[in-house]
PDB file of the backbone (N, CA, C, O) and the ligand in Angstrom, with CONECT records:
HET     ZN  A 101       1
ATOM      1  N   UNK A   1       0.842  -1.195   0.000  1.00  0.00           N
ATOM      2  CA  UNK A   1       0.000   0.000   0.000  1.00  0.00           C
ATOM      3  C   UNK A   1       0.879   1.247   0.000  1.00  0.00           C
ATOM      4  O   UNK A   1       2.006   1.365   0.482  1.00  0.00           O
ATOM      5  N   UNK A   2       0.032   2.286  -0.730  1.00  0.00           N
ATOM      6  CA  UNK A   2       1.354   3.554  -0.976  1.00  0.00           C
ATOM      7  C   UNK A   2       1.082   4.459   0.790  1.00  0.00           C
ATOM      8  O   UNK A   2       0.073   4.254   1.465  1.00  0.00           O
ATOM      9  N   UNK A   3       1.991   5.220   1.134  1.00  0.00           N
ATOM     10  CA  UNK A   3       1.844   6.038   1.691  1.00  0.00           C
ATOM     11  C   UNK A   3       2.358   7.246   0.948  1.00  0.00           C
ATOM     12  O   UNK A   3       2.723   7.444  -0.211  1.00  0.00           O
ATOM     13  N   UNK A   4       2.205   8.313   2.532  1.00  0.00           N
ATOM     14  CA  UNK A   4       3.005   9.595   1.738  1.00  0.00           C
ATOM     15  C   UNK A   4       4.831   9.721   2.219  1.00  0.00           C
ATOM     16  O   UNK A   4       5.588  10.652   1.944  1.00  0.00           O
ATOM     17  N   UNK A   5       5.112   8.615   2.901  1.00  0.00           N
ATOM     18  CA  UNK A   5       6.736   8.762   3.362  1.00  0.00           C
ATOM     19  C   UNK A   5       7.141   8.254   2.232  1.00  0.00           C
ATOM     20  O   UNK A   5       6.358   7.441   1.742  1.00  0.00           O
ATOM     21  N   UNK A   6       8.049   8.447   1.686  1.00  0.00           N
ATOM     22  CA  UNK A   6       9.239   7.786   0.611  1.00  0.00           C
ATOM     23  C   UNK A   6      10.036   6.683   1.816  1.00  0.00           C
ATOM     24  O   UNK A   6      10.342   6.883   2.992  1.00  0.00           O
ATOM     25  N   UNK A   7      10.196   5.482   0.935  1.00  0.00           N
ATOM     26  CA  UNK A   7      10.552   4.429   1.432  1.00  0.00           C
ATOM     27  C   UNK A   7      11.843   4.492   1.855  1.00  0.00           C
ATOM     28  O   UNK A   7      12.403   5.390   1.227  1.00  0.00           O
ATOM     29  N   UNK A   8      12.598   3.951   2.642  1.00  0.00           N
ATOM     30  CA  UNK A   8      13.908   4.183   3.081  1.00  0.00           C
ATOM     31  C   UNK A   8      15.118   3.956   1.990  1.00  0.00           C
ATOM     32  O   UNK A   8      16.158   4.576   1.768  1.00  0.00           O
ATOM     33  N   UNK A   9      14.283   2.342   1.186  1.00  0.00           N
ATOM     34  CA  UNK A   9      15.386   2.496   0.060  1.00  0.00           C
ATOM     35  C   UNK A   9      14.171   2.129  -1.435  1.00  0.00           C
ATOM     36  O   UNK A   9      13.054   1.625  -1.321  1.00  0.00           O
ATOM     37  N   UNK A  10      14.751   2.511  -2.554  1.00  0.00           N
ATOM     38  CA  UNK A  10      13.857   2.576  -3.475  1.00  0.00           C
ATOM     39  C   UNK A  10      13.658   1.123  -4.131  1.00  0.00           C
ATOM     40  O   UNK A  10      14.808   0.682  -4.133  1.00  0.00           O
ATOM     41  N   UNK A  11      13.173   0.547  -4.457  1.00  0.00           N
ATOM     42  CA  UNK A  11      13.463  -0.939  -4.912  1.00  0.00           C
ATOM     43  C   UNK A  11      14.418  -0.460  -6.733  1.00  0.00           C
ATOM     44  O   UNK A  11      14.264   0.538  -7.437  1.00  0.00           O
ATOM     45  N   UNK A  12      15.148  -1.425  -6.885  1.00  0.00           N
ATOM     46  CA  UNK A  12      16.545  -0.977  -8.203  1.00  0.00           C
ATOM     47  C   UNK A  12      15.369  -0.892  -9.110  1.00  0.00           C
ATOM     48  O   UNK A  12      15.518   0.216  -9.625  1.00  0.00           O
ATOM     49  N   UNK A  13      14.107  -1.502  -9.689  1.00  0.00           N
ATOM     50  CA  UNK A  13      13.473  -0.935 -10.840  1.00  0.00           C
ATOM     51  C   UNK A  13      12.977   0.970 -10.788  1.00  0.00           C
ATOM     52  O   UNK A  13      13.016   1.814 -11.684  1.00  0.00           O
ATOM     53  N   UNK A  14      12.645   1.049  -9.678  1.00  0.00           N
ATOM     54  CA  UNK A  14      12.145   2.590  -9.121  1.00  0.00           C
ATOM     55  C   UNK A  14      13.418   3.443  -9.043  1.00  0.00           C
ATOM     56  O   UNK A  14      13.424   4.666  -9.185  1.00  0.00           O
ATOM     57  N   UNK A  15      14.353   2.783  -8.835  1.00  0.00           N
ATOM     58  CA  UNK A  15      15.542   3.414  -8.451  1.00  0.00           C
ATOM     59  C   UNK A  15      16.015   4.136 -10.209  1.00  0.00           C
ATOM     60  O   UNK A  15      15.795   5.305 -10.526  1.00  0.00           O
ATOM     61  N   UNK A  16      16.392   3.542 -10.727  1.00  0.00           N
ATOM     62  CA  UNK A  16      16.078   3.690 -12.465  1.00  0.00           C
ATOM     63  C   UNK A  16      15.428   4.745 -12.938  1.00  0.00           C
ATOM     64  O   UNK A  16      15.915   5.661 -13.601  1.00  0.00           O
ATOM     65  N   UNK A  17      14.049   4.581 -12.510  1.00  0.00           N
ATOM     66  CA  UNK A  17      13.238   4.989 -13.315  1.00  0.00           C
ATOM     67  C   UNK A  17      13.966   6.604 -12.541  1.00  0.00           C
ATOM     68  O   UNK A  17      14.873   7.202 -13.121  1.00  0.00           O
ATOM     69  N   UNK A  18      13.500   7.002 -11.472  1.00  0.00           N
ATOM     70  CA  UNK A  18      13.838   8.171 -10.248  1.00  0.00           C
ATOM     71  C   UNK A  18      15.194   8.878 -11.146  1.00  0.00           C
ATOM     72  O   UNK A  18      15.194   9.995 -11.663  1.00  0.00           O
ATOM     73  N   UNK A  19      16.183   7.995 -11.152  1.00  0.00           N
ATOM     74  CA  UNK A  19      17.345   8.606 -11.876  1.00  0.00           C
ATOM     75  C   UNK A  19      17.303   8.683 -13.547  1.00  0.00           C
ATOM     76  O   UNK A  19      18.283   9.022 -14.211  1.00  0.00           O
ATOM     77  N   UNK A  20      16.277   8.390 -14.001  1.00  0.00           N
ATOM     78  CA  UNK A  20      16.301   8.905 -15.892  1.00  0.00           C
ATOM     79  C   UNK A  20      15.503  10.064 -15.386  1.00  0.00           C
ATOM     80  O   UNK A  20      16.053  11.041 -15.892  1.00  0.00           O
ATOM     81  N   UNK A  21      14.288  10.565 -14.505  1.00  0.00           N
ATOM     82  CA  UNK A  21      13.320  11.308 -14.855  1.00  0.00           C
ATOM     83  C   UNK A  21      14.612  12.377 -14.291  1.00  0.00           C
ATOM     84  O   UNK A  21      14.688  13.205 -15.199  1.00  0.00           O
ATOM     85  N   UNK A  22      15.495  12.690 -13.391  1.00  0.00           N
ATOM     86  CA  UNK A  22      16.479  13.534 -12.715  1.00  0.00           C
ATOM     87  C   UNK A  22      17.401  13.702 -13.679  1.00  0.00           C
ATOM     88  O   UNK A  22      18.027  14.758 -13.782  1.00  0.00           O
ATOM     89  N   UNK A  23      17.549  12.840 -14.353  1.00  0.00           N
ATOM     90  CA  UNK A  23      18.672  13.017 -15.518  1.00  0.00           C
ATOM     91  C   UNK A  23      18.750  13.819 -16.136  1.00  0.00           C
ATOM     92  O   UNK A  23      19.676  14.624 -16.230  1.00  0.00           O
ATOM     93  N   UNK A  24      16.848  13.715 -17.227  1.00  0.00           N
ATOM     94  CA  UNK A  24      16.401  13.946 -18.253  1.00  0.00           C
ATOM     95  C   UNK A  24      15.541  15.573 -17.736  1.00  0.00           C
ATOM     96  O   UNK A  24      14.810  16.337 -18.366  1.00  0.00           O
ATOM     97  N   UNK A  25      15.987  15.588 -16.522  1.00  0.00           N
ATOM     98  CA  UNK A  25      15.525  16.936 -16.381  1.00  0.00           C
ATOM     99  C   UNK A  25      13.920  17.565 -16.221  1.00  0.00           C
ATOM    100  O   UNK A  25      13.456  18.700 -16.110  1.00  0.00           O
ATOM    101  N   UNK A  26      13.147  15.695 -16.294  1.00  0.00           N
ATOM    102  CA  UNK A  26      11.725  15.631 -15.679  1.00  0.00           C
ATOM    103  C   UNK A  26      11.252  15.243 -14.300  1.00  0.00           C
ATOM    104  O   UNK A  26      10.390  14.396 -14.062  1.00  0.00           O
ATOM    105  N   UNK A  27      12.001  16.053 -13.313  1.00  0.00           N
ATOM    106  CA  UNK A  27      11.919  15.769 -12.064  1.00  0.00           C
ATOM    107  C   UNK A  27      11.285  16.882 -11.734  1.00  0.00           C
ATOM    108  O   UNK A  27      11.480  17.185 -10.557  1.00  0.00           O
ATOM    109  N   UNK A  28      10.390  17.832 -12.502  1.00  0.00           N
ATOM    110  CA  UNK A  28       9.760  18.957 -11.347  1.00  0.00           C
ATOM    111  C   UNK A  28       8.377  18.122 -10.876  1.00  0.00           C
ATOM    112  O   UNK A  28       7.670  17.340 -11.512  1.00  0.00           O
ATOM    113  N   UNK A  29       8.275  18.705  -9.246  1.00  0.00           N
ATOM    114  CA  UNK A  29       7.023  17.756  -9.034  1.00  0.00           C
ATOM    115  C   UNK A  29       5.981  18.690  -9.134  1.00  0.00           C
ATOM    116  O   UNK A  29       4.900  18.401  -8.620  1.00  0.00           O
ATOM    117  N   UNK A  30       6.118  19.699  -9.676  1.00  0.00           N
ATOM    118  CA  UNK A  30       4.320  20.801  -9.970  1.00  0.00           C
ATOM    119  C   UNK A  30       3.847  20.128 -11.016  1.00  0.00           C
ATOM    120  O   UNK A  30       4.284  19.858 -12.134  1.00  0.00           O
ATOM    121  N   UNK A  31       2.908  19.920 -10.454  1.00  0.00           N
ATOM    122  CA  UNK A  31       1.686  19.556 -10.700  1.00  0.00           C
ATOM    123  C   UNK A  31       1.031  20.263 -12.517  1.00  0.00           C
ATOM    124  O   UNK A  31       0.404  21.314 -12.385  1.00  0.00           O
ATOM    125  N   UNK A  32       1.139  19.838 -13.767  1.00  0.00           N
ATOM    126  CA  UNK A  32       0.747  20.808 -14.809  1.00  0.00           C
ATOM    127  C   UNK A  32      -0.898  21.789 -14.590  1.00  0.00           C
ATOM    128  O   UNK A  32      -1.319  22.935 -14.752  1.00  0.00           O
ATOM    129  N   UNK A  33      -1.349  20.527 -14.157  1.00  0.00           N
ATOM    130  CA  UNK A  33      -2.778  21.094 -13.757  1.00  0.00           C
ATOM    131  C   UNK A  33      -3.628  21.783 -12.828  1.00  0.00           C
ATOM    132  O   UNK A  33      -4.680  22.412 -12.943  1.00  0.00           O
ATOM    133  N   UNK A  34      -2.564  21.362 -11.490  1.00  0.00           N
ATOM    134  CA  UNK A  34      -3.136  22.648 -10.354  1.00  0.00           C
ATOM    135  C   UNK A  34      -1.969  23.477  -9.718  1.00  0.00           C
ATOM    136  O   UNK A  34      -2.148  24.394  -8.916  1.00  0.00           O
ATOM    137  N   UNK A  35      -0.903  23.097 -10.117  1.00  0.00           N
ATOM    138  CA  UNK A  35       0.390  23.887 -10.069  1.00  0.00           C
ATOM    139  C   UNK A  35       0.790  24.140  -8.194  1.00  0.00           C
ATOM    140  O   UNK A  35       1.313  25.067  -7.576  1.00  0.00           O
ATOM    141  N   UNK A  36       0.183  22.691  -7.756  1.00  0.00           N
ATOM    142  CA  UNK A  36       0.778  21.699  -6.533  1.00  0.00           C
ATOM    143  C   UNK A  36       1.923  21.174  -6.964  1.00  0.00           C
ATOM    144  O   UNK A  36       2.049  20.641  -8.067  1.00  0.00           O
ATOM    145  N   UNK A  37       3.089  21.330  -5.867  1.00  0.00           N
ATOM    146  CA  UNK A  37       4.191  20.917  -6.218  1.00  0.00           C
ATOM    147  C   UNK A  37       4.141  19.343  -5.177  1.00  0.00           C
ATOM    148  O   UNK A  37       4.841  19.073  -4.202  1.00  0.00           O
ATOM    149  N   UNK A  38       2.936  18.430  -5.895  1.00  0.00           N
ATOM    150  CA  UNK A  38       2.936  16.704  -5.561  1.00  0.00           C
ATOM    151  C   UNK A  38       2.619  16.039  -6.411  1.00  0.00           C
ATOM    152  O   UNK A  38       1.630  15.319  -6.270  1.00  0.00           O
ATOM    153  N   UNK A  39       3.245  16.046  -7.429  1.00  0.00           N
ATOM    154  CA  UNK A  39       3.555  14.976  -8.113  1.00  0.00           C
ATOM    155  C   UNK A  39       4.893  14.088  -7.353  1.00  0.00           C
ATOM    156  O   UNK A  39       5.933  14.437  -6.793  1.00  0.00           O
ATOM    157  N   UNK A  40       4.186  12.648  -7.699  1.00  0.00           N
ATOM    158  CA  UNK A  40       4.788  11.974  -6.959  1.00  0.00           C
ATOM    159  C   UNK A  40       4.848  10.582  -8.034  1.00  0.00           C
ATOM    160  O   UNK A  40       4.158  10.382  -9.034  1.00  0.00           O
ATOM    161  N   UNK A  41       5.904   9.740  -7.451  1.00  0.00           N
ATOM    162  CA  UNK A  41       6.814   8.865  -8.622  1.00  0.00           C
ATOM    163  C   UNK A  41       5.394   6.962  -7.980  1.00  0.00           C
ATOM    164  O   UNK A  41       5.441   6.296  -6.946  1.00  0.00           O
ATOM    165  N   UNK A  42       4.404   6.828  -9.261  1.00  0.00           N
ATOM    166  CA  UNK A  42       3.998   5.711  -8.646  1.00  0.00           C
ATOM    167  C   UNK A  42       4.916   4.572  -8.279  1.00  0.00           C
ATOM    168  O   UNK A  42       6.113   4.708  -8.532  1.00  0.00           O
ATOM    169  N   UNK A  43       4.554   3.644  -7.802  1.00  0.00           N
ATOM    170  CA  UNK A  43       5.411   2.265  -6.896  1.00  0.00           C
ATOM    171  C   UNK A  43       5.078   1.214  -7.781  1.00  0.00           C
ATOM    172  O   UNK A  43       5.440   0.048  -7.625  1.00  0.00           O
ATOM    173  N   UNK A  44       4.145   1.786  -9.035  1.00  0.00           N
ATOM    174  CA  UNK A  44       4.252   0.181 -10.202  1.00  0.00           C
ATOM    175  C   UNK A  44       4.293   1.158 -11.505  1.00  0.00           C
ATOM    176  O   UNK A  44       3.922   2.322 -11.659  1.00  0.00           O
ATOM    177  N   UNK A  45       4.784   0.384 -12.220  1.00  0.00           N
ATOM    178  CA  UNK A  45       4.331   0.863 -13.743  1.00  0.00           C
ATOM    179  C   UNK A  45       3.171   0.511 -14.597  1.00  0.00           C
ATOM    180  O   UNK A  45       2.257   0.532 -13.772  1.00  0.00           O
ATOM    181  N   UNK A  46       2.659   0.212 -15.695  1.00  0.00           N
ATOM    182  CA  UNK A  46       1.311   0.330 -16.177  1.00  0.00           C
ATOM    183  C   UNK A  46       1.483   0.260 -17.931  1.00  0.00           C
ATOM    184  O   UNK A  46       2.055   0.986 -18.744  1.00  0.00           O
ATOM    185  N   UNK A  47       0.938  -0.593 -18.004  1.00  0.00           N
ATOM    186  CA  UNK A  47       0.873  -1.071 -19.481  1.00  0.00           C
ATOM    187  C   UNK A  47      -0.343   0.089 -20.153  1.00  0.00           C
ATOM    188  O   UNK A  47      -1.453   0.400 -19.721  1.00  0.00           O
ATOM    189  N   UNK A  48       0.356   0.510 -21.286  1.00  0.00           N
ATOM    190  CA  UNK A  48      -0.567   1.469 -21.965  1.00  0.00           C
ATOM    191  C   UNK A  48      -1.224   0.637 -23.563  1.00  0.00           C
ATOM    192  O   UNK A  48      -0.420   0.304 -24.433  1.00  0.00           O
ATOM    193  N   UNK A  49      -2.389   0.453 -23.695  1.00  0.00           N
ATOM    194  CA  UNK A  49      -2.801  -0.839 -24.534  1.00  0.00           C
ATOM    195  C   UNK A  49      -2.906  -0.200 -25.850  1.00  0.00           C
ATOM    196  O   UNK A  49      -3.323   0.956 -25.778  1.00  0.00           O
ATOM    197  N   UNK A  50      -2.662  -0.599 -26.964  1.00  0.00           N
ATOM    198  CA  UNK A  50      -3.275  -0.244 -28.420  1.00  0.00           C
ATOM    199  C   UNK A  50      -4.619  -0.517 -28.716  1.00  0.00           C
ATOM    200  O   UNK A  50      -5.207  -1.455 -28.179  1.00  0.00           O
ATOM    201  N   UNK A  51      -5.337   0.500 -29.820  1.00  0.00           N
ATOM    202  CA  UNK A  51      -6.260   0.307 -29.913  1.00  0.00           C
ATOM    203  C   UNK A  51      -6.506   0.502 -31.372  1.00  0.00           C
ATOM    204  O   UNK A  51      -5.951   1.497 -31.838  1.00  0.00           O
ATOM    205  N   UNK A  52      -7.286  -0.295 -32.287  1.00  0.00           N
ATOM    206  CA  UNK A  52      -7.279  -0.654 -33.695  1.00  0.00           C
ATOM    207  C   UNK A  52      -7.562   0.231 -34.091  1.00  0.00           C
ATOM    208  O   UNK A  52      -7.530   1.052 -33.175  1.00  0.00           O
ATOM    209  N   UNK A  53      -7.898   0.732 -35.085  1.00  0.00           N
ATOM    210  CA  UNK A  53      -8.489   2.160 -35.961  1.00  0.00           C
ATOM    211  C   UNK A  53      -9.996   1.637 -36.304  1.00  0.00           C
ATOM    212  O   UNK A  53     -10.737   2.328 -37.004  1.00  0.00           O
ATOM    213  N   UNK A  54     -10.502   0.100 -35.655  1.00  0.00           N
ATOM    214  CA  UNK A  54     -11.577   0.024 -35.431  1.00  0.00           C
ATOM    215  C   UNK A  54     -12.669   0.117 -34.311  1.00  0.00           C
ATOM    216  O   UNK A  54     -13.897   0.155 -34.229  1.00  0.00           O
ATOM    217  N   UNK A  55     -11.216   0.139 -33.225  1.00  0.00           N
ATOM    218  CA  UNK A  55     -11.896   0.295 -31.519  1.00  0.00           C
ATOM    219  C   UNK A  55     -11.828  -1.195 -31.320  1.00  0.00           C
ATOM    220  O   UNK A  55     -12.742  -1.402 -30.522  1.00  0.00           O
ATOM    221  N   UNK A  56     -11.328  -2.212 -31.561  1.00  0.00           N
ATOM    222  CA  UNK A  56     -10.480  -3.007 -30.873  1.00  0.00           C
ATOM    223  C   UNK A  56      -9.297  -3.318 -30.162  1.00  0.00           C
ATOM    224  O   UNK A  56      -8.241  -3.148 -30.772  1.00  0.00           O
ATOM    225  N   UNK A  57      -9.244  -3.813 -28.792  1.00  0.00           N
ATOM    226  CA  UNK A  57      -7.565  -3.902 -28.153  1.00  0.00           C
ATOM    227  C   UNK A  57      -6.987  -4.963 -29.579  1.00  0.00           C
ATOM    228  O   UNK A  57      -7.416  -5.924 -30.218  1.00  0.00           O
ATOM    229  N   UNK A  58      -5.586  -3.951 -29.554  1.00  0.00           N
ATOM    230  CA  UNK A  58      -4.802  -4.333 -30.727  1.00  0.00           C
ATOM    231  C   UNK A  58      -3.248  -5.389 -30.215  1.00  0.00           C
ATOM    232  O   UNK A  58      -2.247  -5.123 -29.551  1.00  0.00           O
ATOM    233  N   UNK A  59      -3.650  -6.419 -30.807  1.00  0.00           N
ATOM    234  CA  UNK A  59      -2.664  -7.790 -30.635  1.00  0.00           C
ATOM    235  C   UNK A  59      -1.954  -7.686 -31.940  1.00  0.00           C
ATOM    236  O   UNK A  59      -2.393  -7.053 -32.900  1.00  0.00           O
ATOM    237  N   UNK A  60      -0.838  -8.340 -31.922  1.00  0.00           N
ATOM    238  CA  UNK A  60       0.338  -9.072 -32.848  1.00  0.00           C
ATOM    239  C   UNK A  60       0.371 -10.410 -32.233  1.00  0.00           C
ATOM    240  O   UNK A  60       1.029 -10.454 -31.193  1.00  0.00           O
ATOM    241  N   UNK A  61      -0.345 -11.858 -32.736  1.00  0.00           N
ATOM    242  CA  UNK A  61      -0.672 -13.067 -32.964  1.00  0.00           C
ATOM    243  C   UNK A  61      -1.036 -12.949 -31.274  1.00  0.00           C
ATOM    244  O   UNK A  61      -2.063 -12.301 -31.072  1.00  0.00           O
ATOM    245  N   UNK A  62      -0.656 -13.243 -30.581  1.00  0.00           N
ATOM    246  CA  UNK A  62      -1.491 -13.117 -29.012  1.00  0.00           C
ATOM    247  C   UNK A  62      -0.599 -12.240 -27.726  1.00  0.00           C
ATOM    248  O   UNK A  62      -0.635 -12.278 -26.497  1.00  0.00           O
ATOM    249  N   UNK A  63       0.021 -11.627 -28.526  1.00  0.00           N
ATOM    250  CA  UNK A  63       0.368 -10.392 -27.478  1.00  0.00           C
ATOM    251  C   UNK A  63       0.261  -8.831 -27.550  1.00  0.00           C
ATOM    252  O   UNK A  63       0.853  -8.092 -28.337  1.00  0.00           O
ATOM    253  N   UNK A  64      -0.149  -8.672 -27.090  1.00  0.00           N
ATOM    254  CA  UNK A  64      -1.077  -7.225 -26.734  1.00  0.00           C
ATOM    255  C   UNK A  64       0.364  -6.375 -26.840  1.00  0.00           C
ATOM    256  O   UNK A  64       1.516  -6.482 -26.421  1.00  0.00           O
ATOM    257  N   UNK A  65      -0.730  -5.118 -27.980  1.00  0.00           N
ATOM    258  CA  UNK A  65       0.403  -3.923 -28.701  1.00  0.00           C
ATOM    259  C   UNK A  65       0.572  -3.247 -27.785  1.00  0.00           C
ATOM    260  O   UNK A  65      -0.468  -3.368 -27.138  1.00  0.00           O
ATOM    261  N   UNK A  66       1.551  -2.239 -27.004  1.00  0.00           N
ATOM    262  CA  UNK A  66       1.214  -1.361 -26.387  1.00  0.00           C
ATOM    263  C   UNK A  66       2.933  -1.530 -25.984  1.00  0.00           C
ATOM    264  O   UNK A  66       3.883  -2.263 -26.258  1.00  0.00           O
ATOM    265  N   UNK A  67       2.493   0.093 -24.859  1.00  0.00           N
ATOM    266  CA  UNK A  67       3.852   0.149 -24.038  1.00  0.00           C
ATOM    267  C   UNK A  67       4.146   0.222 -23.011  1.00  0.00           C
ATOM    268  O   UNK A  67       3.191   0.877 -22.594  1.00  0.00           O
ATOM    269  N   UNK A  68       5.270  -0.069 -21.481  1.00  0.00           N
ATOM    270  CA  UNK A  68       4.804   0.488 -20.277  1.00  0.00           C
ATOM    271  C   UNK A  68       5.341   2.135 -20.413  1.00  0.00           C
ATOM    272  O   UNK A  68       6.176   2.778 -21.049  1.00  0.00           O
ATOM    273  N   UNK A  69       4.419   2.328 -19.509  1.00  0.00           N
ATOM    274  CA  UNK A  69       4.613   3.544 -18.566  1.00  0.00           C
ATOM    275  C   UNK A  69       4.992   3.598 -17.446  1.00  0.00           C
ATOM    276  O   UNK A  69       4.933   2.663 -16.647  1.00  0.00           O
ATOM    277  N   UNK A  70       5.553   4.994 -17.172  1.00  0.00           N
ATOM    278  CA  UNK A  70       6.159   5.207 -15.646  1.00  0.00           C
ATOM    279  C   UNK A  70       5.086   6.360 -15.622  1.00  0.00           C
ATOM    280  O   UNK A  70       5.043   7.125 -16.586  1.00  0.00           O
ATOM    281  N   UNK A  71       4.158   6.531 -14.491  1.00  0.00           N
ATOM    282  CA  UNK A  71       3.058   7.502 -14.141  1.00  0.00           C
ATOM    283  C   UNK A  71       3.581   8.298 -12.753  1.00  0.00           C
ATOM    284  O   UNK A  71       3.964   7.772 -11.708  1.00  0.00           O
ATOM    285  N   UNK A  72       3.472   9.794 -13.084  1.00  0.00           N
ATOM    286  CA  UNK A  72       3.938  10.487 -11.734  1.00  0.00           C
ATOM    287  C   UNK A  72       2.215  10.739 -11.649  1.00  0.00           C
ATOM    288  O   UNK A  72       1.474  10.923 -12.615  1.00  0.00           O
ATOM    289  N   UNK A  73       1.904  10.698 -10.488  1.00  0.00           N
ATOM    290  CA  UNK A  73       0.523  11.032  -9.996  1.00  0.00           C
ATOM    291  C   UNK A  73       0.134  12.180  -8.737  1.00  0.00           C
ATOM    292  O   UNK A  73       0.353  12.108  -7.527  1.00  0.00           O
ATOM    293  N   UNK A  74      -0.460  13.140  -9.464  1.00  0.00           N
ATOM    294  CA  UNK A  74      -0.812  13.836  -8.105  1.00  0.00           C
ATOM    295  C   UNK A  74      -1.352  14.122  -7.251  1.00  0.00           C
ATOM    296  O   UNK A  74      -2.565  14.135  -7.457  1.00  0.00           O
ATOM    297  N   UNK A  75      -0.968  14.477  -5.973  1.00  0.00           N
ATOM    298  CA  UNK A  75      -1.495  14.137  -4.657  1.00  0.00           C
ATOM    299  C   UNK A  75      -2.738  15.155  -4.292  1.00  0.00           C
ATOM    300  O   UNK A  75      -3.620  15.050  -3.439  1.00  0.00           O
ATOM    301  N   UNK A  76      -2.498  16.066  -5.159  1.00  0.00           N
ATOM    302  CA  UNK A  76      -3.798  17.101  -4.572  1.00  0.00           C
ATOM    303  C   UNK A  76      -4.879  17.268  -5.506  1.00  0.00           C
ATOM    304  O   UNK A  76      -6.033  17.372  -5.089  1.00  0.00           O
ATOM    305  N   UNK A  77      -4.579  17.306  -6.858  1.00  0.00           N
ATOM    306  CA  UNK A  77      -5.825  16.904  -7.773  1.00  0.00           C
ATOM    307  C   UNK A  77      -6.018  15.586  -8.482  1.00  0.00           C
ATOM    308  O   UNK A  77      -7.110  15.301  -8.973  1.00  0.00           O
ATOM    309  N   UNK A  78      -4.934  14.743  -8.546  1.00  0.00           N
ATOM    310  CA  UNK A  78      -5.409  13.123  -9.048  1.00  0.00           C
ATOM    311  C   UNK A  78      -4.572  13.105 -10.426  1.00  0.00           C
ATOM    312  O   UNK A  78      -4.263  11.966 -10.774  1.00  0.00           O
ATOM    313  N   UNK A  79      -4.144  14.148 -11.283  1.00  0.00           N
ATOM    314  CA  UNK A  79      -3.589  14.699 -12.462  1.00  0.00           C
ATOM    315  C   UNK A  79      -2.788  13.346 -12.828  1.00  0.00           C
ATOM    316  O   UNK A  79      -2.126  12.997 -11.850  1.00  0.00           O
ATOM    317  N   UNK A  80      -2.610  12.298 -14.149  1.00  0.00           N
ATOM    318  CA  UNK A  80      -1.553  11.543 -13.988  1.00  0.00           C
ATOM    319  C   UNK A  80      -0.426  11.875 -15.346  1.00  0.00           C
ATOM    320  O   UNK A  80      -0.882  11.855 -16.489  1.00  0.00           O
ATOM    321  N   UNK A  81       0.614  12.085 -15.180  1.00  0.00           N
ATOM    322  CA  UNK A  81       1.449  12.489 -15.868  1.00  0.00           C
ATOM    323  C   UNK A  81       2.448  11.118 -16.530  1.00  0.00           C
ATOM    324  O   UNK A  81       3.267  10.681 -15.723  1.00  0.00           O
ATOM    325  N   UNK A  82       2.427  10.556 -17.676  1.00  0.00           N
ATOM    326  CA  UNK A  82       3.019   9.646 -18.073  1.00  0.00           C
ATOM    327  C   UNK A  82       3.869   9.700 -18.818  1.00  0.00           C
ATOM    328  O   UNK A  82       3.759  10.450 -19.787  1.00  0.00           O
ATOM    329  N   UNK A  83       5.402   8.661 -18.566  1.00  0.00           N
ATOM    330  CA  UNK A  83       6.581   8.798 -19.405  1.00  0.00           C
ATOM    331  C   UNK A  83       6.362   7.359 -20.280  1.00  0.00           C
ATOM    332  O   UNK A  83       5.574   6.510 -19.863  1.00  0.00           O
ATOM    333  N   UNK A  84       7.041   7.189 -21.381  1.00  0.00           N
ATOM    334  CA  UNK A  84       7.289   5.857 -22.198  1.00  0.00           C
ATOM    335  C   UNK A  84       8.579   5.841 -21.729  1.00  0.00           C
ATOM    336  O   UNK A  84       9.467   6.690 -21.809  1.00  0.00           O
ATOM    337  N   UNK A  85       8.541   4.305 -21.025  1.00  0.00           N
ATOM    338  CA  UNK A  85       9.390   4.136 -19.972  1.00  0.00           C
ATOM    339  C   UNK A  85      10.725   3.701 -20.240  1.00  0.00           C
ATOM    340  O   UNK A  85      11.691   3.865 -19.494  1.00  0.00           O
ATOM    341  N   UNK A  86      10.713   2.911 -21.800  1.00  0.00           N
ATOM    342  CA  UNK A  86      11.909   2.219 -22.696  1.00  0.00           C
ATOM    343  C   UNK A  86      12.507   3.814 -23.496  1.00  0.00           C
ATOM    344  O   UNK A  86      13.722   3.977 -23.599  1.00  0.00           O
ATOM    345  N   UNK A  87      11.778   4.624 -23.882  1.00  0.00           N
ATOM    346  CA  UNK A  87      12.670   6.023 -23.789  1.00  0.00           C
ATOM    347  C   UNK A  87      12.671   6.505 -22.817  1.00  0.00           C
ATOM    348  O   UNK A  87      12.950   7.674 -23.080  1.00  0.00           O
ATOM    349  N   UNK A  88      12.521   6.405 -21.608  1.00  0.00           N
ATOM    350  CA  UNK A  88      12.933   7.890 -20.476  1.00  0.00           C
ATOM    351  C   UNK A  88      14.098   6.597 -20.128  1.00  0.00           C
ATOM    352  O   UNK A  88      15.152   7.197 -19.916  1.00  0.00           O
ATOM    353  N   UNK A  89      14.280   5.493 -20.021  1.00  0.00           N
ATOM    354  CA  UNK A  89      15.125   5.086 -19.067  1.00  0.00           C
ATOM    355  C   UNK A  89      16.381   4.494 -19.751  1.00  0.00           C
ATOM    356  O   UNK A  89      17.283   3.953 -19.112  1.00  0.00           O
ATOM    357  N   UNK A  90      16.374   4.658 -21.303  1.00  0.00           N
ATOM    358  CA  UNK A  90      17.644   4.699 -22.580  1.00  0.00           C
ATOM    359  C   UNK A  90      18.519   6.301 -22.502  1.00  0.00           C
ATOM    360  O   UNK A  90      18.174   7.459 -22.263  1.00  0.00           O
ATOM    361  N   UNK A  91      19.628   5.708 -22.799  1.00  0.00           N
ATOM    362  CA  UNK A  91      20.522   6.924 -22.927  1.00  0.00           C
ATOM    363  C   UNK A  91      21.332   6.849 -21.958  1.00  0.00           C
ATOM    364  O   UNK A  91      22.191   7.717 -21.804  1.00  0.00           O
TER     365      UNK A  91
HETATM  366 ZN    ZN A 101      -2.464  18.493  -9.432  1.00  0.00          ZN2+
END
């Protein structure tokens, strides 16, 4: 379960992700939408799904198109801010 303390140590996938968004110079935590500085780094990532140009979830023979995400989420309006996680965490 999330709280609001940051964990003592980050688990090495979070740890990653924490150091591309600091890298890459996407570490401000204001908020785009209520301009709360809580944006905050979620504790899972999140598959973002394809969808056909007919409005079907879109497969290649039985695995689902899509990409993960790394989602910063914020604490005072709900706002979710998403990176494509195989580019923020290359380079
Ligand atoms: Zn917000």
């Amino acid at each position: 379960m999330a709280t609001d303390q940051p964990p003592d140590e980050l688990e090495p996938r979070l740890a990653v992700i924490v150091d591309a968004l600091h890298r890459k110079g996407a570490d401000d935590p204001t908020c785009p939408a209520c301009g709360h500085a809580a944006l905050e780094l979620a504790d899972e990532t999140f598959f973002m799904q394809a969808i056909t140009p007919g409005g079907e979830i879109a497969f290649t023979g039985e695995t689902a198109d899509g990409f993960e995400v790394a989602a910063m989420l914020c604490g005072h309006c709900g706002h979710i801010r998403l990176h494509h996680l195989s580019k923020l965490v290359r380079d």
